[in-house]
C-alpha positions in Angstrom: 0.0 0.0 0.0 2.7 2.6 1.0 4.3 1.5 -2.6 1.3 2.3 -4.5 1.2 6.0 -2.7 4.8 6.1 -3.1 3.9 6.3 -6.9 1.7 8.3 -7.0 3.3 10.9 -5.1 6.1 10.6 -7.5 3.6 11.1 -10.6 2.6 14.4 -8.6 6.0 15.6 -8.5 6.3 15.8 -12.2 3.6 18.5 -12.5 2.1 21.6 -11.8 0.7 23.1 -8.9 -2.3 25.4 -8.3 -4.3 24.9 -5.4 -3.6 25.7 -2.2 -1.9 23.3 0.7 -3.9 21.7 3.9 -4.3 19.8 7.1 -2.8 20.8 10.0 -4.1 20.4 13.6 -3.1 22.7 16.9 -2.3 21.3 19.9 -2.6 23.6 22.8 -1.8 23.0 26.5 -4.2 24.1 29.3 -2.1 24.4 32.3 -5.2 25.0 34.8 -7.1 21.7 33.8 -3.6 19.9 33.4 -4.6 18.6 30.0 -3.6 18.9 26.4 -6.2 19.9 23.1 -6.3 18.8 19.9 -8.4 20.7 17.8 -9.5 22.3 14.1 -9.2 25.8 13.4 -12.8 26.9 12.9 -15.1 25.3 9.5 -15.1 28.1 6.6 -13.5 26.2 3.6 -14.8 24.2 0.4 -17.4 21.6 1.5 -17.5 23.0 5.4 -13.5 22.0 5.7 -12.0 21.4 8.2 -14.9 19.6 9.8 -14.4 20.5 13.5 -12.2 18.0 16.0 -11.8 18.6 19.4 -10.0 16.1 21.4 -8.8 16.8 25.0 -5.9 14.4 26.9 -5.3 14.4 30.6 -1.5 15.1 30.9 -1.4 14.5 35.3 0.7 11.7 35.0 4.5 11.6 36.4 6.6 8.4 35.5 10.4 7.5 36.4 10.1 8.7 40.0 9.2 12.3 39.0 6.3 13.8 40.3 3.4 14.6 37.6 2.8 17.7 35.8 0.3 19.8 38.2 -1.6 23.2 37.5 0.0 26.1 36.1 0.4 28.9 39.0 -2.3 31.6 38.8 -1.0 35.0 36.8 2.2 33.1 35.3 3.4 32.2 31.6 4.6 29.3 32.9 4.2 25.7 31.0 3.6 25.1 27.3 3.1 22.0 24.3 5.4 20.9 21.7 5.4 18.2 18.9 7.7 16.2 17.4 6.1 15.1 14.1 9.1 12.1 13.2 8.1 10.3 16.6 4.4 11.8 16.5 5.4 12.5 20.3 4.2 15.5 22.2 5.8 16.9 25.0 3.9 19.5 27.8 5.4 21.0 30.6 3.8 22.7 33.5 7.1 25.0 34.0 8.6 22.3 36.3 8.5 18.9 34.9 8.5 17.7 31.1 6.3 14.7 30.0 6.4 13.3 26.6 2.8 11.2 25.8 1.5 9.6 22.4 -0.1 11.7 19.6 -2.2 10.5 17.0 -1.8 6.4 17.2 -3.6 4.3 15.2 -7.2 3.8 15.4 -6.1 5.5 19.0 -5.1 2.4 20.5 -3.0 4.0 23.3 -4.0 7.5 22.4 -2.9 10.0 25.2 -0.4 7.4 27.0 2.2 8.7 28.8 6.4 7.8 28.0 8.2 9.4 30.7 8.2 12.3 32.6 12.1 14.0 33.9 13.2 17.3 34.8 15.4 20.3 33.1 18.9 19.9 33.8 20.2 23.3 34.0 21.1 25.3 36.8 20.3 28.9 36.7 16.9 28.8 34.5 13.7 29.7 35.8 10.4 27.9 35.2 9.7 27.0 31.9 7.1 29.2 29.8 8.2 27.9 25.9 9.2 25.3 24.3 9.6 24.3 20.7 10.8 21.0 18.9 13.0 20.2 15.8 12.0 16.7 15.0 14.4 16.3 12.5 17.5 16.8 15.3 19.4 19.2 12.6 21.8 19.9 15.5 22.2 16.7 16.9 22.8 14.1 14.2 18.7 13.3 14.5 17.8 13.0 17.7 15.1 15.2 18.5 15.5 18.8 20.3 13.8 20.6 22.5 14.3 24.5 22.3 12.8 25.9 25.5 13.4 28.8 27.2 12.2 30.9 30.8 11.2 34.2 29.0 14.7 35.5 29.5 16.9 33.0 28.0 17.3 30.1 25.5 18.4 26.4 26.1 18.7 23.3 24.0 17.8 20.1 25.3 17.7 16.4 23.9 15.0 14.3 25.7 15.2 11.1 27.0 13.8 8.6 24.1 10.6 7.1 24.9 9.7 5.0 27.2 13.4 5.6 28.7 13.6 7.2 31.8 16.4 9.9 32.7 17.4 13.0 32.4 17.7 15.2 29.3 20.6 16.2 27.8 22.1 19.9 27.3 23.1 20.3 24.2 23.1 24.3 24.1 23.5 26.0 27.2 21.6 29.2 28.5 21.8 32.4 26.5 20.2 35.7 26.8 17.5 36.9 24.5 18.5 40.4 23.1 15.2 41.6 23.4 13.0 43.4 26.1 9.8 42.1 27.7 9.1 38.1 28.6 9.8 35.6 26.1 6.3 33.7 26.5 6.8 30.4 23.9 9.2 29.0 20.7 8.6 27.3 17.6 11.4 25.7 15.5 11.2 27.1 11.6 13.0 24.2 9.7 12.9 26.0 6.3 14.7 29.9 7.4 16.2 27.7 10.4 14.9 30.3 12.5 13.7 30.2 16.4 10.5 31.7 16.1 9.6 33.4 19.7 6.2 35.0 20.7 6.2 37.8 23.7 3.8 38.8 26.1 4.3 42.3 24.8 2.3 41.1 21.6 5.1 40.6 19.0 7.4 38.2 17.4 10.5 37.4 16.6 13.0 35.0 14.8 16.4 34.1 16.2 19.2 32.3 14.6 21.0 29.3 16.8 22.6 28.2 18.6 23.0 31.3 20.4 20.6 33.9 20.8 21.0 36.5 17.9 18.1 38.4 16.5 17.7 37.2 13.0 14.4 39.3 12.6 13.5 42.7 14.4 10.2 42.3 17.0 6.6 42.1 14.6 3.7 43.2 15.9 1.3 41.1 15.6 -1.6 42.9 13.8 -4.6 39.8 13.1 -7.5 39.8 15.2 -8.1 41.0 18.7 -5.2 39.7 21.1 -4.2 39.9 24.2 -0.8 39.1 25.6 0.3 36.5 23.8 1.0 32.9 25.5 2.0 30.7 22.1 3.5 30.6 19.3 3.4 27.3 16.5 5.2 27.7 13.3 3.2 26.1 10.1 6.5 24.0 8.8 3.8 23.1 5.3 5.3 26.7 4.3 6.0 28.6 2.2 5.5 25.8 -0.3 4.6 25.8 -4.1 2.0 27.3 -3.8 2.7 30.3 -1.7 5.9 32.2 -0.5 3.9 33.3 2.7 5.8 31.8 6.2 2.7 31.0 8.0 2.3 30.6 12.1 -0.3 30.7 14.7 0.4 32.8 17.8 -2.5 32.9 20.6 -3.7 34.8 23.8 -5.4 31.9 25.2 -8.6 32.1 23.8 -7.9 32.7 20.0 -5.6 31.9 17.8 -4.7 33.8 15.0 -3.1 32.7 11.9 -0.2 35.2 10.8 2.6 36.0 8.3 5.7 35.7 10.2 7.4 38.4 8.6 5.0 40.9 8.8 2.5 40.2 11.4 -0.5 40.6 9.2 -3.4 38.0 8.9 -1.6 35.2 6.5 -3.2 33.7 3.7 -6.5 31.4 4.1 -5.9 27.3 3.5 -7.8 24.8 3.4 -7.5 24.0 7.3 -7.4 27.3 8.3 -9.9 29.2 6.4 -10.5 31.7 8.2 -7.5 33.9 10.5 -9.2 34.4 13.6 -10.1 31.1 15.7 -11.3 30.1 19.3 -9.6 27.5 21.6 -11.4 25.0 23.6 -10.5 26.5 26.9 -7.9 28.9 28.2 -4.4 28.1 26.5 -1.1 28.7 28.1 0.8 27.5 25.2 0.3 26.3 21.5 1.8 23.2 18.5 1.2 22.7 15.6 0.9 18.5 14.5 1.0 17.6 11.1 -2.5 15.6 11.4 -4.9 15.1 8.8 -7.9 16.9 8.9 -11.8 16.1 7.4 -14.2 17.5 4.9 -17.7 16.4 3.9 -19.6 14.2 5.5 -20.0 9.9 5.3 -23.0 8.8 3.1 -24.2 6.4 6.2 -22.1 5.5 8.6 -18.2 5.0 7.3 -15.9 7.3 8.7 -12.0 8.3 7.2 -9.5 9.1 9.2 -6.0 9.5 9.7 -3.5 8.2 12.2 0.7 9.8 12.7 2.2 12.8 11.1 2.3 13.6 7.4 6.2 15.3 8.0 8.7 14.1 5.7 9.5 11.8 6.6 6.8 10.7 8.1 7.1 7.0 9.0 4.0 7.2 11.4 1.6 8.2 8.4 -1.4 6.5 7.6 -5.3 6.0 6.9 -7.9 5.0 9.6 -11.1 3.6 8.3 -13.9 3.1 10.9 -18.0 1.3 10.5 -16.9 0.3 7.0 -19.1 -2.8 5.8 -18.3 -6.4 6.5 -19.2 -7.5 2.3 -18.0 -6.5 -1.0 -15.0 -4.6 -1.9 -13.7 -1.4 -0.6 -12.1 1.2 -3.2 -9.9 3.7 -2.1 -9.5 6.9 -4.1 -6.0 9.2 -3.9 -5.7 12.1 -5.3 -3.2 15.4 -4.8 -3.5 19.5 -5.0 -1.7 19.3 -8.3 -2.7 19.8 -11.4 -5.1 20.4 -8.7 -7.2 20.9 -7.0 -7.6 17.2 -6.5 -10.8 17.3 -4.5 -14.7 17.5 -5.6 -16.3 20.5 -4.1 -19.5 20.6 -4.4 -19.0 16.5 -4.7 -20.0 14.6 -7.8 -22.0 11.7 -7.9 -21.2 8.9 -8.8 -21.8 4.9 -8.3 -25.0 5.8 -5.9 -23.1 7.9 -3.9 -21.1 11.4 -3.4 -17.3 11.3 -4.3 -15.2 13.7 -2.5 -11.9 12.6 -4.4 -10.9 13.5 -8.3 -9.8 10.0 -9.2 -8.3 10.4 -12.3 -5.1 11.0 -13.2 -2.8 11.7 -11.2 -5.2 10.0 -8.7 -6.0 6.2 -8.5 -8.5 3.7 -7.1 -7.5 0.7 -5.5 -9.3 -2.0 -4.4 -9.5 -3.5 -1.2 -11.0 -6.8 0.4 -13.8 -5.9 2.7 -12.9 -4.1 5.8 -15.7 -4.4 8.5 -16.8 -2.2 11.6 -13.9 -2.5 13.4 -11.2 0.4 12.8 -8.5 -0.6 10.4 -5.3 0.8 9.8 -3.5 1.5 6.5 0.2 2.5 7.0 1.4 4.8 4.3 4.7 5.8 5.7 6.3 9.0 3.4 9.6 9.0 2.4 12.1 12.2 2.6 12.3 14.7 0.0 8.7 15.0 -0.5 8.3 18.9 -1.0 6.1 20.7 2.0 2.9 21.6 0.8 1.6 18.5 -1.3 -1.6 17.7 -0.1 -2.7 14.2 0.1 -6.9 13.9 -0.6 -8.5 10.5 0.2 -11.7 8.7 0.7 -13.2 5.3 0.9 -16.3 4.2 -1.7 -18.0 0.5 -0.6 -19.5 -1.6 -3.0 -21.4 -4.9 -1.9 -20.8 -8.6 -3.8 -23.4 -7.5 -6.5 -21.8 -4.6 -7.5 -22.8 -0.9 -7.6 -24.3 1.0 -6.7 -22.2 1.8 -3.7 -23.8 0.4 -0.2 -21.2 3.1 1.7 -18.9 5.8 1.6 -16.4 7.6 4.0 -16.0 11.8 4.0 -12.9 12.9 2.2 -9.7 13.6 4.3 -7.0 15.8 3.2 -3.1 15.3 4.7 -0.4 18.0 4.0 3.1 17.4 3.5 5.4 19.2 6.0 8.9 19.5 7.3 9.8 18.1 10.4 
């Protein structure tokens, strides 16, 4: 199966692109409940995309003989969320204590579990209030790294591998950050190889490590009605093909607003974040970005499409989740990408008794597959590296009984956007 995608992606990258690049989630940590969100940015897009996911995870656990992550104190910046797409593995901190759980597992067996929990090992740094990960370990030979920093400083930190307990590593010491007011979160920008940092004051910035020198002067942020900012998540699916724009999310707490880096103005609408200005499910104190898949449409009856890892590249925990599928007949499932474009069918077109969501011709493809039943099955479609950020990946599942069509089922369309790590 992760052959057949393999060629098509490889078909895509000989053409064009037009449309524009999708399917991100946020993860954002609330630090009063002691739990993690994942969630949509709000509906607004081409058949009501994204369709809205909210999915909380209880993140009170401690493990390896350290006590658990507890509530944020009252009035602080402290604590914060950050994802490491390669591992799919998400770390929160409350300030204190680091804990690194499971993201998006398939069909969720295990969903929310935690790895281990340690402690910083630096004397000198206050409590935590950002932290940011490379996945792709660009300064340490791939091992992931955690950027973090206590508002007035910036440390590098490799954590201990899951499910190993111990303590992290220091890989680049303190430094001050040459720039006045409280450094509030930090989000790693693989494609400048900046350190995207948000401040209470309401701006960011971009730094260039190791070391802390200001690559960018202070932005102020200028999209929708904020607050002091708490968050800051870079969108690593640009600028792509299809756009120059460097896209992040910063957030108060209660909204998130989708920005250009550079300039601090609203950034350009996609197709999971249609619209700039977005709620969060309860008061934030800090803000990721995971490269998840995200829905569109709707399900004829009930089969539902889904997807389960991180669509980075690489992205060896990448795949499809199918769930209530029938037990008889033959299950097609149709790929297409946003280039020639646009890949999808919105409005959808009808076709074999049902609605189709997916373009399935060329460069698209239908493949059949023996029936697949109620229970939620897992297709792995690991991605290879190289694959250029922004590709989007559209899918959806058609099922047609022994007798042929016209179709007895059909899932909603998903839509998974390549990304750097």
């Amino acid at each position: 199966m992760s052959r057949t995608l393999m060629t098509l992606v490889a078909a895509g990258l000989l053409l064009g692109a037009t449309s524009p690049a999708s399917a991100q989630r946020l993860l954002g940590s609330d630090g009063t409940a002691v739990l993690t969100w994942d969630f949509t940015a709000a509906p607004g897009g081409p058949c009501g995309a994204p369709v809205p996911s909210f999915t909380p995870c209880p993140h009170g656990v401690g493990l390896c003989g350290i006590p658990p992550l507890g509530p944020v104190p009252p009035g602080t910046f402290w604590g914060d969320i950050a994802d490491d797409p390669i591992g799919d593995t998400v770390y929160v901190t409350d300030g204190r204590v680091i804990g690194s759980f499971a993201g998006d597992t398939p069909c969720s067996a295990g969903l929310c579990a935690a790895y281990n929990t340690f402690v910083v090992p630096l004397a000198g740094i206050g409590p935590i209030t950002g932290m940011g990960c490379d996945g792709s370990g660009t300064f340490t030979g791939g091992a992931p790294l955690l950027w973090i920093t206590d508002g007035v400083t910036i440390a590098g930190i490799i954590p201990p591998p899951p499910p190993v307990c111990g303590p992290a590593t220091v890989v680049f010491p303190p430094c001050p950050i040459p720039t006045l007011g409280l450094a509030t979160d930090v989000s790693w920008d693989p494609a400048t190889g900046f350190l995207w940092m948000s401040f209470a004051g309401g701006f960011v910035q971009g730094f260039s490590v190791p070391g802390c020198v200001a690559a960018t002067p202070p932005i102020p942020v200028a999209a929708c009605p904020l607050g002091p900012l708490v968050g800051i998540a870079v969108d690593t699916a640009t600028p792509n093909f299809t756009s120059p724009v460097s896209t992040g999310y910063v957030t108060d707490g209660v909204t998130v607003a989708a920005i250009d880096l550079f300039t601090g103005v609203v950034a350009p609408p996609t197709f999971y974040t249609p619209i700039p200005c977005n709620p969060t499910p309860s008061p934030l104190n800090g803000l990721a970005l995971a490269q998840y898949g995200v829905q569109y449409g709707a399900p004829r009856i009930g089969a539902k499409l889904d997807t389960f890892g991180q669509s980075s590249t690489p992205g060896p925990t990448f795949g499809l989740e199918v769930t209530g599928a029938p037990s008889v007949g033959t299950a097609f499932l149709i790929l297409n990408f946003n280039f020639p474009g646009p890949g999808f069918f919105c409005p959808p077109v009808a076709g074999v008794g049902t609605k189709i969501w997916v373009d399935p011709t060329p460069p698209g493809s239908v493949i059949a597959l023996p029936a697949l039943g109620p229970a939620c099955a897992a297709i792995f479609l690991p991605i290879p590296p190289a694959v250029p950020a922004g590709l989007e990946i559209f899918a959806q599942m058609v099922f047609v009984g022994t007798s042929g069509p016209p179709a007895i089922d059909a899932t909603n369309g998903i839509a998974a956007t390549i990304a750097l790590p």
